[in-house]
C-alpha positions in Angstrom: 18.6 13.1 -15.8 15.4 13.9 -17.4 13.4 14.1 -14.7 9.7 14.9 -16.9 10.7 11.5 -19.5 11.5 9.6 -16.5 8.5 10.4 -14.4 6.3 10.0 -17.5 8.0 7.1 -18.0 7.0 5.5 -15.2 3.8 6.6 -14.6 2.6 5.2 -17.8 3.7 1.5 -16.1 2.6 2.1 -12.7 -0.4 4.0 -12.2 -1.8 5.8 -9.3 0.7 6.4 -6.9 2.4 10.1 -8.8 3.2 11.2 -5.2 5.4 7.9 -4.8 7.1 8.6 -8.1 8.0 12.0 -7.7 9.4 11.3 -3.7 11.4 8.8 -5.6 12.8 10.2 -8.5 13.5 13.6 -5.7 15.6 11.5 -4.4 17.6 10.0 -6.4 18.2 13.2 -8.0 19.9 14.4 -4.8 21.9 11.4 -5.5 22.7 11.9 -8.6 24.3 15.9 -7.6 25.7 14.2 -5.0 28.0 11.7 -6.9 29.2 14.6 -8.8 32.5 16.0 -8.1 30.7 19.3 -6.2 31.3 18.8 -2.4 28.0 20.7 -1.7 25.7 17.9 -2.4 28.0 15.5 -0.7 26.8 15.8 2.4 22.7 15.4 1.8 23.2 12.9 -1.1 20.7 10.0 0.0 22.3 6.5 -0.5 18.6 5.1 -1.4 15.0 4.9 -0.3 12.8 2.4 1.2 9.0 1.6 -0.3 6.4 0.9 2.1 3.4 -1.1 1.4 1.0 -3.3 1.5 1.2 -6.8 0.3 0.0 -5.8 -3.8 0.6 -2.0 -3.5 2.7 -2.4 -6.2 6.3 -1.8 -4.7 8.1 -4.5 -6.6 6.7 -2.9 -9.9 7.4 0.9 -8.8 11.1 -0.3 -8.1 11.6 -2.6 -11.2 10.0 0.3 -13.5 11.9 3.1 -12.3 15.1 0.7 -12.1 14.7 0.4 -15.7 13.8 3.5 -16.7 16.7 5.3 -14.6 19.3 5.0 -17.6 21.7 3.3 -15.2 22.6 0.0 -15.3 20.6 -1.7 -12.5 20.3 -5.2 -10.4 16.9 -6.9 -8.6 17.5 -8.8 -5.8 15.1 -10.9 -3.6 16.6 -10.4 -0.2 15.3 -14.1 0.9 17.6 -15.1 -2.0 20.8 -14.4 -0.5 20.7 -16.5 2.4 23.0 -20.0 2.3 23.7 -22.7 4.2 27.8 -22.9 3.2 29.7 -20.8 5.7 30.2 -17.1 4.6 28.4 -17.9 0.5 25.7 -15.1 2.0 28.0 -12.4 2.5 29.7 -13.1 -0.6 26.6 -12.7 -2.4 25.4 -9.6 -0.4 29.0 -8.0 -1.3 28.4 -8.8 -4.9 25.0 -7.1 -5.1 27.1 -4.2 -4.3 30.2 -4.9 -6.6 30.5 -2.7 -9.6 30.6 -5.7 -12.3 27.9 -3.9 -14.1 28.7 -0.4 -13.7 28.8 1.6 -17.5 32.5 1.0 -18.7 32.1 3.0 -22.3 32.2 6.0 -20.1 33.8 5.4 -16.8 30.7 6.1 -14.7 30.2 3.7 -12.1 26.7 4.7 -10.8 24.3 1.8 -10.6 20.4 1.2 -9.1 20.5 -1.9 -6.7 17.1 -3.3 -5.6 16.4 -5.2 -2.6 13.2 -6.9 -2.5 11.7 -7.6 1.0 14.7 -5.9 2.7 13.2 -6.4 6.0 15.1 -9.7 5.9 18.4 -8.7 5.8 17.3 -6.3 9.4 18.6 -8.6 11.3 18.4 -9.8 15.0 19.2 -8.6 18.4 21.5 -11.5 18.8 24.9 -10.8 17.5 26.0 -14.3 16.4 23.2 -14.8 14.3 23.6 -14.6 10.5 21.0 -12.1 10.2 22.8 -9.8 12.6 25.8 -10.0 10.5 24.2 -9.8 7.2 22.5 -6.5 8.7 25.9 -5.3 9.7 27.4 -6.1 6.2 24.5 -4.3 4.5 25.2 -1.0 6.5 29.0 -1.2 6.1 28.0 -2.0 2.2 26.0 1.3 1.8 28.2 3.1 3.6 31.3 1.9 1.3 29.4 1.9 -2.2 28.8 5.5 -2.6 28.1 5.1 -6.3 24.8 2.6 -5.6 21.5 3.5 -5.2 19.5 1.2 -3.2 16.1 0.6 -3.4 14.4 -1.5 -0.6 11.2 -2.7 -0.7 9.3 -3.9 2.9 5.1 -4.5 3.8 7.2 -4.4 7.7 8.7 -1.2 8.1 8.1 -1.5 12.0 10.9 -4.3 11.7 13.3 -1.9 9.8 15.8 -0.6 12.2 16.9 3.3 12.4 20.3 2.1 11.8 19.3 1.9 8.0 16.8 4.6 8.1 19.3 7.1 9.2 20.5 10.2 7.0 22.9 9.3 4.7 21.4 6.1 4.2 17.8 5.0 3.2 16.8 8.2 4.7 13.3 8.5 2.9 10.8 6.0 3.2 7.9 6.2 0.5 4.6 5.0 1.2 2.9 3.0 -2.1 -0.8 2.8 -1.7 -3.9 3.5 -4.0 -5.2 6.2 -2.0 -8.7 7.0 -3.5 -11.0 6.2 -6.4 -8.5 8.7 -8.8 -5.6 6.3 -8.3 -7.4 3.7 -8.5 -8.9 4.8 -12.5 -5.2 6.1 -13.4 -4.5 2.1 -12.5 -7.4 0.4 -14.4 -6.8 3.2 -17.4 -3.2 1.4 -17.9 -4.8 -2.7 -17.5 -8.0 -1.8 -19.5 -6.4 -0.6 -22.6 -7.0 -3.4 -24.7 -10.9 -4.0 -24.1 -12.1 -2.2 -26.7 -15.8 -2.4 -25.4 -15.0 -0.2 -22.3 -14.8 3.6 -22.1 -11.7 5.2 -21.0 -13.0 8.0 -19.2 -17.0 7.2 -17.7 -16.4 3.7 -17.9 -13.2 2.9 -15.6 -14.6 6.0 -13.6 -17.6 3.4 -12.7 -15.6 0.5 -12.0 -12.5 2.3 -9.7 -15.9 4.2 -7.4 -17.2 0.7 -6.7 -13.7 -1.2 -6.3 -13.1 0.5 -2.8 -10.1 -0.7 -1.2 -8.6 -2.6 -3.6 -4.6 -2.8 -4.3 -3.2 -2.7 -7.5 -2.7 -7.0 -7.1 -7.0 -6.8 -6.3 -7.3 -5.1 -9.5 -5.2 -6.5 -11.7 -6.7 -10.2 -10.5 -9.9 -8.2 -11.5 -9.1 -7.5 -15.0 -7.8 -11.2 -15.2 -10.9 -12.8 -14.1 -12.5 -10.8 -16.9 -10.5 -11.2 -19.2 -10.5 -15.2 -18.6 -14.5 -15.4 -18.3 -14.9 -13.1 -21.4 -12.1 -12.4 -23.8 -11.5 -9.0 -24.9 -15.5 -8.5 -25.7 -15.8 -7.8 -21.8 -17.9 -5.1 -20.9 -18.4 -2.4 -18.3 -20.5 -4.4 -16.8 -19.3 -7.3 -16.6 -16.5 -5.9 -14.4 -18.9 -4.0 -12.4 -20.7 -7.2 -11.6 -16.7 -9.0 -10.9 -16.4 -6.6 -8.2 -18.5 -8.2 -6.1 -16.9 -11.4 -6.3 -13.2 -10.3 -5.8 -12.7 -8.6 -2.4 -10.0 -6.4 -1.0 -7.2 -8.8 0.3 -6.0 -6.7 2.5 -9.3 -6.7 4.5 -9.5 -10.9 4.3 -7.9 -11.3 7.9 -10.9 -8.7 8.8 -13.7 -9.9 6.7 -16.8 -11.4 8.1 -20.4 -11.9 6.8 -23.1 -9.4 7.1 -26.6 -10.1 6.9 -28.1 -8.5 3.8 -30.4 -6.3 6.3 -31.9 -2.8 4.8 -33.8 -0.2 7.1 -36.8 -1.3 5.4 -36.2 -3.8 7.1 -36.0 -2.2 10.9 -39.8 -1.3 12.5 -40.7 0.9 14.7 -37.2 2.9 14.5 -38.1 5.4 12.5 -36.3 8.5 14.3 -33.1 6.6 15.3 -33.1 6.0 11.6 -33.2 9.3 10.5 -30.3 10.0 13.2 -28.1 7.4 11.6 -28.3 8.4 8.1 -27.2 11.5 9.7 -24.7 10.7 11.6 -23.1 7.8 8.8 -24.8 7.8 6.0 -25.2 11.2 4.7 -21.2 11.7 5.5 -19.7 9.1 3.5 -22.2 9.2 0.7 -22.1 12.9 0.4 -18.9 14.9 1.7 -19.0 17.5 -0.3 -22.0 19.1 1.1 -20.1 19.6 4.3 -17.1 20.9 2.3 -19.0 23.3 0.8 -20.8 24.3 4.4 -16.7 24.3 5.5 -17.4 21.8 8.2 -16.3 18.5 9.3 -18.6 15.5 9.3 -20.0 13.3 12.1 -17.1 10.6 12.4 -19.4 8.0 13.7 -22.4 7.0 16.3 -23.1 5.3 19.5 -26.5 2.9 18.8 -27.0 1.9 22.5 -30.6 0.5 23.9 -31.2 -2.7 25.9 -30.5 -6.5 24.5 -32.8 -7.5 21.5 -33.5 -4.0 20.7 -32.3 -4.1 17.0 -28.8 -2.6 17.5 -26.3 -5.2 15.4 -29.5 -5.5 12.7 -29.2 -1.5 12.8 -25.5 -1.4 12.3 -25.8 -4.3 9.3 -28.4 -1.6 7.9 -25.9 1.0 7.5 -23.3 -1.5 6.1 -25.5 -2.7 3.3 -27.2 0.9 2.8 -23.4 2.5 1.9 -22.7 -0.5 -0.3 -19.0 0.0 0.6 -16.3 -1.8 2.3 -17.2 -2.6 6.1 -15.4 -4.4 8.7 -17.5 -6.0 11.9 -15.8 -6.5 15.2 -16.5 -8.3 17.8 -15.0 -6.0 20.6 -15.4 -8.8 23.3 -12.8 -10.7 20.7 -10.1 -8.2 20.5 -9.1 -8.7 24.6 -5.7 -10.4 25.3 -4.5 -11.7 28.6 -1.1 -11.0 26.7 0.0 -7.2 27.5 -0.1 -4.8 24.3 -1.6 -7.5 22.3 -5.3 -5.6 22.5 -3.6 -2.4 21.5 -2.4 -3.9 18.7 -5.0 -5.6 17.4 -6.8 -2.7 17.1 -4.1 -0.4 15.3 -4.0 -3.3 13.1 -7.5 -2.7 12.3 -7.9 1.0 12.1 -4.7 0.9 9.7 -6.3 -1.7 7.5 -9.6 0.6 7.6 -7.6 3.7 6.2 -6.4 2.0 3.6 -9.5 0.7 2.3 -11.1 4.0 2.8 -13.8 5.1 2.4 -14.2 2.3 5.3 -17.1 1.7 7.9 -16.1 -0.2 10.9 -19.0 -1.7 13.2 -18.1 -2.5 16.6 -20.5 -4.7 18.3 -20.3 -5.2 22.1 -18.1 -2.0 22.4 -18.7 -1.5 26.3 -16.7 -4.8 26.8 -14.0 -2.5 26.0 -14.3 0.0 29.1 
């Protein structure tokens, strides 16, 4: 394998997410010397990986992409797909998946890339007569039995996936796909802005990936669409810019609520707690790298706290619409369950929402109903 034309390969498709690429094409290079006739490599040869995401991280594409580009004859299957209602039709489909119909005859070689969208489906359930459960158990004795196959498995529930499949030997690695800051985000828009000729490459898409903060790649390819449709290919910088604010982070929509455009102009009489805040928020997340230059780690947050009708929700609406990024009010008197663990829950589900639309503000209002 040519590992520098493959990863280049891909990376001019899917955009972004290099550390993905290169944990995936690691891999299946220790598959490939594995599948060799030297016993060395036998024994660490992976049978696969699993992509973790996001719904819109861009999975699907990473796995199609580098299925293509691999060289080897490859197969995309939609897990939900295989299921039947006939007696036995779903394992005979799952075995196929696995079969080596399309293997290279010309030269013998029987390797082969299987995808498997969504492969949280075939996990299975805790009951053993259900067809799940023995889909699960086919799947396993499959990899197990097809050493020649490399399986890629795509899943947004990787907390559903059991060890079983993530065990060594099997799909041993599990990739995480996300846009994690405003570079991946540009090396995304570089590859679906190519053809408006009215928009710079370099200052241009800078702009635009700064202000789209937490957006997948879906959010920002339904961006470029949007423009696209409203203008043609005469779109602008700005027009984008100004599209931004209309198209919002999806993964954030079970968390979004409406914040009152309030400014600290706004606020009287609050001059000093003002000047803390900026401090303590502001200053942190508008300008790290003055405290990476001072080699210092930044405020992570503040406590406003003062009697009722004070201004401390109008204060914390301040600092959402002073940052101008993406912010998240909570209700902490919401987030309590009579059911036990749901609380807990609820609010991992936040905070893991939050870090993957850094940079992220999250405003808790009513936060001593928590004690």
């Amino acid at each position: 394998m040519d590992y520098s034309a493959t990863f280049n390969a891909v990376v001019s498709e899917v955009g972004g997410i290099d550390d993905a690429v290169d944990q995936l094409l690691g891999r299946y290079a220790d598959f490939i010397r594995g599948t060799t006739t030297d016993r060395r490599y036998a024994s660490v040869a992976p049978s696969g990986v699993i992509l973790s995401g996001i719904p819109g991280c861009g999975k699907t594409k990473l796995a199609a992409t580098f299925a293509r580009c691999s060289g080897l004859p490859f197969r995309v299957v939609h897990c939900p797909d295989l299921f039947f209602a006939d007696q036995g039709k779903s394992e005979e489909r799952l075995i196929e998946c696995f079969s080596s119909a399309e293997a290279n005859a010309d030269d013998g070689d029987s390797k082969r890339v299987l995808v498997l969208e969504e492969i949280d489906v075939l996990s299975g359930s805790k009951r053993p007569d259900t067809m799940e459960a023995r889909m699960f158990s086919l799947l396993l004795d499959c990899i197990g039995a097809c050493s020649d196959v490399f399986v890629v498995g795509t899943t947004c529930r990787l907390t559903v996936v059991p060890e079983e499949l993530r065990r060594s030997g099997r799909l041993d690695s599990v990739i995480d796909v996300h846009l994690s800051d405003a570079a991946a985000r540009t090396a995304v828009l570089r590859i679906m802005l190519r053809k408006f000729r009215h928009i710079s490459q370099t200052e241009d898409v800078a702009a635009i990936a700064k202000k789209a903060h937490g957006f997948s790649a879906a959010d920002l390819q339904s961006l470029c669409l949007r423009v696209l449709m409203e203008h043609k290919g005469d779109a602008s910088a700005d027009n984008v810019l100004a599209m931004v604010e209309t198209v919002k982070p999806s993964n954030l929509s079970a968390f979004q609520s409406k914040i009152p455009r309030v400014a600290f102009s706004d606020i009287f009489g609050l001059d000093q707690t003002i000047a803390r805040v900026r401090s303590l928020v502001v200053e942190p997340l508008l300008h790290p790298e003055k405290y990476r230059e001072m080699q210092v780690d930044p405020p992570r947050g503040a406590l406003i706290y003062g009697p009722t009708g004070t201004g401390k929700s109008m204060m914390c609406c301040a600092v959402a619409n002073e940052l101008a990024i993406n912010a998240i009010w909570v209700d902490a008197s919401q987030m309590r369950s009579m059911i036990v663990g749901e609380s807990e829950k609820a609010i991992a589900e936040l905070f893991a929402q939050a870090r993957k639309s850094a940079p992220c503000v999250l405003l808790f209002d009513h936060v001593s109903t928590r004690r």
